[in-house]
ROPA-911624 format. One record per residue: x, y, z of N, C-alpha, C in turn. Coordinates in steps of 0.2 Angstrom, whole numbers, plus 5000, padded with zeros to 4 digits. Layout:
<atoms>
XYZXYZXYZ
...
</atoms>
This chain:
<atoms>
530644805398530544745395529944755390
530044745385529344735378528944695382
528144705378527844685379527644615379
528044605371528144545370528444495374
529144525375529744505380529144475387
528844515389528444515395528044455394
527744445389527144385388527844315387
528244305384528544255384528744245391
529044285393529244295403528944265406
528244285404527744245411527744195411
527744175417527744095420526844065416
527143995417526543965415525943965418
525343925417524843945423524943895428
524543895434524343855440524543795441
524343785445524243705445523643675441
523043695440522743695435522743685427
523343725425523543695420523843675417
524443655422525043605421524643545424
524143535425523843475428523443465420
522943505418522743505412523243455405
523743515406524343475401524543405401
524643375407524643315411524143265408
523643285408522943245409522843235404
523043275398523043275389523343245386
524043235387524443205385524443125387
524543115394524543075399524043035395
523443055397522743025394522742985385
522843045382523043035374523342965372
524242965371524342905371524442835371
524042815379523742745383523042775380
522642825378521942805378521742735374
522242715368521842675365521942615371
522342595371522742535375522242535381
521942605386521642595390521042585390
520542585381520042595380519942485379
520542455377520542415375520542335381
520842385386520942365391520242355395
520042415395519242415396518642385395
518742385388518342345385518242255385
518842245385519042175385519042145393
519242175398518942175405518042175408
517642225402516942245403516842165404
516942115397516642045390517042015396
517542015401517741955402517241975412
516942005412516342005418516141925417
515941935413515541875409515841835404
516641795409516941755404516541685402
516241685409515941585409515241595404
514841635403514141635399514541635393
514941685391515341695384515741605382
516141595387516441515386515841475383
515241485388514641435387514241425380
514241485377514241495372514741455367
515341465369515641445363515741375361
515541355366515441275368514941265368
514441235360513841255361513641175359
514241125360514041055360514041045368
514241085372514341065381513741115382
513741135379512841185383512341155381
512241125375511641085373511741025377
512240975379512140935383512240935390
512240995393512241025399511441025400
510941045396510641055399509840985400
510240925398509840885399509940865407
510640895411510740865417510140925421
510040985420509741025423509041005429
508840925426508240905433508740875437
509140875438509240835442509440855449
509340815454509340845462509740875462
509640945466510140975471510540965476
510240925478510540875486510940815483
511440805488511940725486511440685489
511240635485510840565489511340505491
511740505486512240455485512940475489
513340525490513840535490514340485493
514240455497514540415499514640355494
514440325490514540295485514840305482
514840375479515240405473515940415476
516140445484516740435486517040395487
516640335487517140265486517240225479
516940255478517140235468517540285466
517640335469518340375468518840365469
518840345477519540315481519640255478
519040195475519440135472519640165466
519440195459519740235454520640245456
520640305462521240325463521640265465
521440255468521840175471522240135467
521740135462521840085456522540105452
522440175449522840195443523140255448
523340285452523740345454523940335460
523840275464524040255469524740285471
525040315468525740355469525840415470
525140445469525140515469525340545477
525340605477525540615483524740665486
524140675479523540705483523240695480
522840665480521940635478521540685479
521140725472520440775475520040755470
519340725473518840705471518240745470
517840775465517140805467516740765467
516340755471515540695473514940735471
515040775473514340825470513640835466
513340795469512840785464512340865462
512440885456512340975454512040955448
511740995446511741015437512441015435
512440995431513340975426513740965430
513840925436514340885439514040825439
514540765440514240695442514940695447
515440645444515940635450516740635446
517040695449517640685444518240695449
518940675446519340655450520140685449
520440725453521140755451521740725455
522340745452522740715457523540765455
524040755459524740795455525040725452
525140745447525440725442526440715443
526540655440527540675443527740735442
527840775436527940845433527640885438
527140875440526840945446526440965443
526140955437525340975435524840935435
524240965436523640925439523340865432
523140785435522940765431522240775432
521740735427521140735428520740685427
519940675426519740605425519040635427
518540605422517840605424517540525424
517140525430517040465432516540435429
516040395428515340375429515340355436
514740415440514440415445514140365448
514040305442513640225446514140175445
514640195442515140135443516040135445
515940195444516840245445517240225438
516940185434517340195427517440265425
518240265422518440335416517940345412
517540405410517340425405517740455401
517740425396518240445387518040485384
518040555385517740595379518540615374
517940605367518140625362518040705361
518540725364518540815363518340835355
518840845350518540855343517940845343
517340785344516840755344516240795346
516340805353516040855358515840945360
516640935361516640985363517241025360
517141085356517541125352518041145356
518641145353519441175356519241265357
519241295362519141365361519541395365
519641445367519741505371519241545376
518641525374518141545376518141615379
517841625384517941705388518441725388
518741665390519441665396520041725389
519941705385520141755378520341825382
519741865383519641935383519841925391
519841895396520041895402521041885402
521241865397521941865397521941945394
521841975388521942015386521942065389
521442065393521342135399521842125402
522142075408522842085409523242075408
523442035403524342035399524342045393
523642045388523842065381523942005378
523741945380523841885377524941885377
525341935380525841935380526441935386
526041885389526441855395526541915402
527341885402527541935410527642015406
527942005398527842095396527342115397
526642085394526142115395525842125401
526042075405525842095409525942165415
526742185414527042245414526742325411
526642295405526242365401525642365400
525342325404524642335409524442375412
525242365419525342405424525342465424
525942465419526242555417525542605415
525142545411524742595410524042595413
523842575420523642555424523742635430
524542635430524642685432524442745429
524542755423524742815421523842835420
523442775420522442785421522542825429
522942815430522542845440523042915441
523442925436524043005435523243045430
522943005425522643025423521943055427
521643005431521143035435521243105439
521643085442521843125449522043195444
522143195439522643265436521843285434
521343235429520643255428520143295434
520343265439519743295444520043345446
520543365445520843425448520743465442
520943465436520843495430520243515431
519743495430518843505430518643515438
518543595437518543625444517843605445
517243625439516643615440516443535440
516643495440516843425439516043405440
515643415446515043405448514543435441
514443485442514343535440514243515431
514843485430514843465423514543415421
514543375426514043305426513343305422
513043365425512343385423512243445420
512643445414512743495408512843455402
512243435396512543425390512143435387
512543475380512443515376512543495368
512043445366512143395360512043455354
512443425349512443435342513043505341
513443525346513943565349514743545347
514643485342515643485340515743455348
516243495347516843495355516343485361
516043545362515943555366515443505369
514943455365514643395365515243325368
515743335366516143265368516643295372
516743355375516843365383516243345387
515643355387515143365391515043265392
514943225385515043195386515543135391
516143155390516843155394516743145402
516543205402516643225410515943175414
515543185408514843145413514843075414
515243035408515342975410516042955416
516343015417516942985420516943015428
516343075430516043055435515543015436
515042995430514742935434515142865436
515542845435516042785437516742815440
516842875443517442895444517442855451
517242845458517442775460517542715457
517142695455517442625450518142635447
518142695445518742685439519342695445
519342725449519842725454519842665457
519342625460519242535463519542505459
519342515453519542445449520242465446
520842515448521242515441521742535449
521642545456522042535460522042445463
521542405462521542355464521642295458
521642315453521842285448522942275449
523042335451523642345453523842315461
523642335464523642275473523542215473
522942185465523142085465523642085465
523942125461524842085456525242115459
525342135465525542165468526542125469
526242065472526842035469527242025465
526842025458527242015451527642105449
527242135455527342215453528142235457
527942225465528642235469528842135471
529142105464529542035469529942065473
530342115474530842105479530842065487
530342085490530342045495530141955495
529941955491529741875488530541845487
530841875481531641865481532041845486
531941915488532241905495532341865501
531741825502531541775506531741685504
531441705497531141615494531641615489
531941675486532341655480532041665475
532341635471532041645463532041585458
531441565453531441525450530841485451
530241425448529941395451530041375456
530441335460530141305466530341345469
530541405471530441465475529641495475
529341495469528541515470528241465474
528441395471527841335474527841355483
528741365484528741345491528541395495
528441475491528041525494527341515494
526941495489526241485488525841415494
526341395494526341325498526141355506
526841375507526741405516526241455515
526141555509525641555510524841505511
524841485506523841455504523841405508
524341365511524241285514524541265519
524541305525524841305530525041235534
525241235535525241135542525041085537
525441065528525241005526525540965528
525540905528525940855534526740815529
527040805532527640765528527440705530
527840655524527540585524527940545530
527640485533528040485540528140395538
528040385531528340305528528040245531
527640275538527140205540526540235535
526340145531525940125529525140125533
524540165530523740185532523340175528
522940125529522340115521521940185523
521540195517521040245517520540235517
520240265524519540255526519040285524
518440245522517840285521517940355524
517640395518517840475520516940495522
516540465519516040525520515840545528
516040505533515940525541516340585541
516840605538517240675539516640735536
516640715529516240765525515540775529
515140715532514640745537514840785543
515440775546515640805552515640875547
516140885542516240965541515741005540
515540975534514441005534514341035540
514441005545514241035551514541095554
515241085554515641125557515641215552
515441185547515641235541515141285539
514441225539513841265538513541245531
514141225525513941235519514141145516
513741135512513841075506514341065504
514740995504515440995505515240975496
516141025493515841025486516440955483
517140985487517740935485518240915493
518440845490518740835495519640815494
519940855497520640825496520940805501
521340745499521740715503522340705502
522940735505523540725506524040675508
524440625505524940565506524640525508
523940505505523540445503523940375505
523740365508523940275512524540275515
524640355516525140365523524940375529
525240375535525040385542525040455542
525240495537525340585540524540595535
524140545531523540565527523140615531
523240695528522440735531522440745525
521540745527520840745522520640825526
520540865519520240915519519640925518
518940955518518440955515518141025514
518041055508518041095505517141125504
516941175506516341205505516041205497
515441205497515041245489514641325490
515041365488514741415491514041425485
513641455489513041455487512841535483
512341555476512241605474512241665478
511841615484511441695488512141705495
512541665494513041675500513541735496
513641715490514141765486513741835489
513341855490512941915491513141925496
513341915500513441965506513941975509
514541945506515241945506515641965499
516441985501516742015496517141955498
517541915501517841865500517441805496
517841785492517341715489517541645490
518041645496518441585500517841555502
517741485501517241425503517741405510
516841385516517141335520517641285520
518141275525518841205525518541195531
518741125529518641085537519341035535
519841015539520440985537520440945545
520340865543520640825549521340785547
521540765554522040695554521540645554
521840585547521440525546521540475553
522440485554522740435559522240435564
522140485568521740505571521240535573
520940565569520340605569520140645571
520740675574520740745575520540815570
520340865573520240915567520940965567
521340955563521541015562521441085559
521141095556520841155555520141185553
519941235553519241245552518941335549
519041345543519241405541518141405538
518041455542517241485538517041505531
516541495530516341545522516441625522
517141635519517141695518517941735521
518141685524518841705529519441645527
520041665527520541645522521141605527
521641575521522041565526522741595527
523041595531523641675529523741735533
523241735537523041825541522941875535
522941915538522741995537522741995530
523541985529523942015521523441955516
523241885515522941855511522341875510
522141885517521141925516520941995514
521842005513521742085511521742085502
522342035499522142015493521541975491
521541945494520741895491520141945492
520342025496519642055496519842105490
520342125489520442135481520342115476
520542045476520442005470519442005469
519241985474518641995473518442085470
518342115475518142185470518342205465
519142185461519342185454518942155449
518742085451518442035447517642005451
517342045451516742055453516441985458
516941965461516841905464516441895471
515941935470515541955476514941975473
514341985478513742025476513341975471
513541925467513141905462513041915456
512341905453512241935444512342025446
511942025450511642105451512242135449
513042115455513642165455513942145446
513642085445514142075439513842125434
513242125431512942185427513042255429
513342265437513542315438514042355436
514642305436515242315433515342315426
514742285422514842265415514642335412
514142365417513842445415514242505415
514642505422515342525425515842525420
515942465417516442445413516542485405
516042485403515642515398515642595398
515342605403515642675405516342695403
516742645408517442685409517642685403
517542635398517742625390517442685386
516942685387516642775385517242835386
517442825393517742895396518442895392
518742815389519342835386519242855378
518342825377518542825369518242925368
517842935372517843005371518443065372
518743045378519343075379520043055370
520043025367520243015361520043045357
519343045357519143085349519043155352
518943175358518943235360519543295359
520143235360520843255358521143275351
520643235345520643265337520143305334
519643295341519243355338519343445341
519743455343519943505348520643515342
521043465340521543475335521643505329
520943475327520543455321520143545318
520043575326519843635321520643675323
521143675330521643695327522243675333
522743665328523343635334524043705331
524643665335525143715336525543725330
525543655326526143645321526543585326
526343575330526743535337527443515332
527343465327527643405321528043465317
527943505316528143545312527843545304
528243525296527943505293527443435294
527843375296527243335298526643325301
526643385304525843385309525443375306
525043385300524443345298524643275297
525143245295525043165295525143135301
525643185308525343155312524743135315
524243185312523643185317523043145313
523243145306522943095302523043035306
523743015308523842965309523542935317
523442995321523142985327522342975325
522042995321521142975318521142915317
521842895313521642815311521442775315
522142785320522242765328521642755330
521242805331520642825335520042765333
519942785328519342735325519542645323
520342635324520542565323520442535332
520542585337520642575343520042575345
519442615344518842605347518342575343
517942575338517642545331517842455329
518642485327519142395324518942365330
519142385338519142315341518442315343
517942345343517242315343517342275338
517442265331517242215329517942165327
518542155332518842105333518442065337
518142105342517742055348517342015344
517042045342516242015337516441955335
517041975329517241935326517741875328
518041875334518241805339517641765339
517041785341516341755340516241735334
516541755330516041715324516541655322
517241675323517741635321517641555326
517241575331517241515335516741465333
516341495327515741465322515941435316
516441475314516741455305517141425305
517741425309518241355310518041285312
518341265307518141205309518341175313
517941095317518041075322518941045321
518941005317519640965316520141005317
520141065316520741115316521341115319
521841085320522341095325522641155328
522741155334522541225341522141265336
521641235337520841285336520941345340
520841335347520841375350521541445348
521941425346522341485346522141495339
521741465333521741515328521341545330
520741545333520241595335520441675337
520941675343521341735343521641745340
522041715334522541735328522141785324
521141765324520841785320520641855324
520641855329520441935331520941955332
521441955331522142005330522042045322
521941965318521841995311521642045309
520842025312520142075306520442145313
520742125317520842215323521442245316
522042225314522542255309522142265305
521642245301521442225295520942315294
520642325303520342385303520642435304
521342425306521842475309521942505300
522242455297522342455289521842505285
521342495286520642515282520442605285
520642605293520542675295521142695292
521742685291522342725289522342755281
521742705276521542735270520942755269
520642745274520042785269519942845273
519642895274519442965276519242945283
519243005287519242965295518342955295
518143005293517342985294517142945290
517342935286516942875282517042805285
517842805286517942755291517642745300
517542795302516842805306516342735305
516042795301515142765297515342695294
516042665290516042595287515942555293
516542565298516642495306516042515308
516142555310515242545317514842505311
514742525305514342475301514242425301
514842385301515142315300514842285305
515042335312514942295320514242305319
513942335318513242335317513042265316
513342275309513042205307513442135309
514042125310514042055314513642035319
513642095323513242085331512542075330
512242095325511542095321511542025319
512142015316511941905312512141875316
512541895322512841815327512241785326
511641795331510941745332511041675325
510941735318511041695313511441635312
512041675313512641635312512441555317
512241565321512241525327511741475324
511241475324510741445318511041405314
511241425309511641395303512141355305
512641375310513341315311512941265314
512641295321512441225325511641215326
511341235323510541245323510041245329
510641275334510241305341510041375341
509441395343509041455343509041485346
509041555349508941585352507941575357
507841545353507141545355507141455358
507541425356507641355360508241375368
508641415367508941425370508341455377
508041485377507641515381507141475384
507041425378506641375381506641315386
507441325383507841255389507941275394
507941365398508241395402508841415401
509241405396509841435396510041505393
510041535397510141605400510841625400
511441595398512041615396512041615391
511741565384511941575379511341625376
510641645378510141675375510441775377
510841745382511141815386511641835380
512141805379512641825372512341855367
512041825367511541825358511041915360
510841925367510441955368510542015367
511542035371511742095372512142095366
512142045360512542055355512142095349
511342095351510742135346510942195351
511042195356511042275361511542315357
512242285356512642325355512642325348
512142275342512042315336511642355334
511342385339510842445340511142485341
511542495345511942545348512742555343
512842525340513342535334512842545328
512242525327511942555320511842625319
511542625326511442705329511842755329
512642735332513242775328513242795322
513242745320513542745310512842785309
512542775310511542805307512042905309
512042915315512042965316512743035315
513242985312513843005312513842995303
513442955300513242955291512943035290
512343025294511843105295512043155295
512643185303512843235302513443245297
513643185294514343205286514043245283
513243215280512843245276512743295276
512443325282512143395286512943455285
513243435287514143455286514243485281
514143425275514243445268513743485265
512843485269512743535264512643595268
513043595273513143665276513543695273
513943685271514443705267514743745264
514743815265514843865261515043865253
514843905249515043875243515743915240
516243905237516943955237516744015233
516944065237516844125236517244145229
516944185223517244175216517744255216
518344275212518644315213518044375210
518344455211517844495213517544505203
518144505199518144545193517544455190
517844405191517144365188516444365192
516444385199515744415200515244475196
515844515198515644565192515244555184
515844515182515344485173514744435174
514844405180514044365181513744405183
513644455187513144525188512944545183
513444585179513344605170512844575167
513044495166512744435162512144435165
511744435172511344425174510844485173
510944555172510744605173510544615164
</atoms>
């Protein structure tokens, strides 16, 4: 056998580098998809401070309630101006839930099931039980608020597919890891080696160090991201059971969440003063009873449940975020149930999901876990956008011909990709913020033009990477982000004439917080474009100058001589 013949023979390499090839590809892809995934996950940590934001007519008038008592003085009051409220206009319903709560931005408000089966609603005045009328338009702007980027990271704003191609690519992040660690034998070793101003080898070193410092997270959060939806993922057994269709979920969610609710037994039971129950449960419970519901109101089968307020510092020391229940029978005064702060209803298999849902969505530990996971977050977001441009720059000095004649506008086409998918959707994000300043209040579904507008300016970058040069397109978006994230505070001034500087001084700390880390990240995108304009330049005059045929060097030697 030639020696040629021999070298094409030989088998591939190892496990090592069919695991490499895996992890390249695999990786490649989903990178953007998973970088966007990531990112839009990190902003949706902190979907309520971001909402609170955007509703900057409910946070200026949030914060006149801010003196007011912590403790309920009244409760019992408020819960009987609840029940005459209810009495009054829903007397049909089949469940009354009232919050009495006397808090910062709560007063007394009141829900009920609706015939259709969706929930109504009603905010009371606290000293008389009359409906308060708000004029939405007027108030409080139509938005998407956080809740935006919280949909995005799990369904793509595109329902049960998207929710699916989440998954897919959920999985193929953890095909990815696991092919990664095994690929990067020095994987430790790698962590603490970086070698700046290196090309390639600067955005490996990079790679590897952000993706071991969060490689448990990335594996927590993209297997328990998978184990919430774990239903939506395998129905079969659910099918199997309950059937298929709405009222096959309700009757599954039912017997799971609300075990023993009582059927109506057609004898007539006025509704008694509740607050003796809410004082019993306080006791049995431990914690401030936050809401109270009652089922088949002014029937003999009426049990009142009474729901816990979990408190800042109790989030801290548990991963489940289920509040104290206390559940009696009104007929009689019995307790039926009695579930603690932190413990579910369901057994094993519930407490197994609510401890996921909690570690996926930081529903534990407090601000501390929340900024942990925003840092985390961030990371991971790095480990995909480096892993992509590591992938063009590795190509970029030499590939196979893979495409054949098209291989360069393939891979043109992957740079576009790159810098629309990392660059464009930072400043889609930006720019959902601003759009939630420029539109006008009157607008009809506001709130969806908002996301209509971050779809846009994200095309609009996708478009702009596809024409102009990848590095310039580089140095332009990180520019732009720079500067949106730079003027929000501005912007913020001029629409609604709340400051940054007033905001801090009223204690509001979610809106001076947006504004805060939205100067963070245009430091940190200035700083790109700064340093990615610089080496262009450094590039270009490194440059060698073209080398001239021999016979006219010669006549310029002559001429010089």
């Amino acid at each position: 056998m030639s020696g040629a013949a021999a070298k094409q023979a030989k088998p591939p390499g190892g496990l090592r580098q069919s695991m490499a090839w895996l992890h390249t590809w695999s990786g490649l892809w989903l990178s953007w998809l998973l970088f966007a995934i990531f990112l839009t996950g990190t902003l949706a940590v902190f979907d309520d401070p971001i909402g609170h934001w955007m509703t900057p007519e409910h946070a200026i008038a949030e914060s006149a309630h801010q003196a007011a008592p912590a403790k309920v003085s009244d409760r019992g009051r408020r819960i009987e101006l609840g029940l005459a409220y209810m009495a009054r206009h829903h007397g049909d319903a089949g469940m009354w839930e009232l919050w009495p709560v006397q808090r910062p931005g709560n007063g007394l408000s009141a829900y009920w099931f609706q015939p259709n089966g969706q929930y109504g609603s009603a905010d009371l005045d606290p000293a008389t039980g009359a409906e308060l009328r708000h004029d939405a338009a007027a108030t409080v702007r139509a938005t998407e608020g956080g809740h935006h980027f919280v949909d995005f990271h799990y369904e793509l704003h595109a329902g049960k597919i998207g929710l699916w191609v989440v998954a897919i690519t959920t999985m193929v992040m953890l095909v990815a890891l696991v092919s990664g660690v095994i690929t990067h034998k020095r994987i430790f070793k790698d962590f603490f080696t970086f070698r700046p101003a290196k090309g390639q080898r600067s955005w490996l070193d990079a790679h590897n160090a952000v993706a071991v410092l969060t490689l448990p997270f990335q594996f927590m959060i993209a297997y328990t991201g998978i184990a919430f939806y774990s239903t939506q993922y395998v129905p079969a057994p659910v099918l199997a059971q309950y059937g298929a269709g709405p009222a096959a979920v309700k009757r599954y969610n039912a017997q799971l969440m609300e075990p023993g609710k009582p059927a109506r037994s057609g004898t007539a039971l006025a509704v008694p003063d509740l607050e003796p129950y809410a004082r019993r449960a306080e006791q049995s419970i431990g914690q401030e009873i936050r809401a109270i519901v009652l089922d088949n109101p002014g029937d003999a089968s009426m049990r009142v449940c009474m729901y816990g307020w979990n408190e800042e510092a109790e989030l801290r020391t548990r991963l489940s975020a289920s509040s104290g229940m206390a559940c009696y029978a009104v007929a009689s005064g019995a307790e039926l149930a009695v579930r603690q702060p932190g413990a579910v209803d369901g057994g094993a298999a519930v407490l197994t999901q609510h401890v996921m849902g909690g570690l996926h969505m930081a529903g534990f530990g407090g601000v501390g876990v929340r900024w942990l996971y925003f840092f985390c977050g961030l990371a991971g977001a790095a480990m995909m956008g480096t892993g992509a441009v590591l992938f063009m720059v590795k190509r970029r000095q030499r590939h196979g011909g893979e495409f054949g004649a098209a291989t360069e506008r393939v891979y043109r086409l992957i740079e576009g990709m790159n810098v629309a998918a990392i660059a464009g959707l930072g400043v889609a994000c930006i720019a959902f913020l601003w759009a939630n300043r420029l539109i006008p209040l009157g607008v009809e579904q506001r709130a969806g033009w908002e996301v209509r507008a971050f779809f846009a300016v994200w095309v609009l970058m996708l478009m702009h990477a596809l024409v102009r040069p990848a590095a310039r397109a580089w140095v332009e978006q990180l520019g732009l982000l720079a500067a949106l994230c730079l003027l929000l505070p501005l912007l913020n001034i001029v629409s609604t004439g709340d400051s940054m500087a007033a905001q801090i001084a009223r204690g509001d700390w979610e809106s001076a917080g947006v504004e805060l880390c939205s100067l963070a990240f245009a430091a940190l995108a200035g700083w790109g474009a700064f340093k990615l304009h610089t080496r262009k330049h450094q590039a270009a005059a490194a440059k060698p100058a073209p080398r001239q045929p021999a016979a006219q060097a010669a006549h310029t030697e002559g001429y010089r001589g």
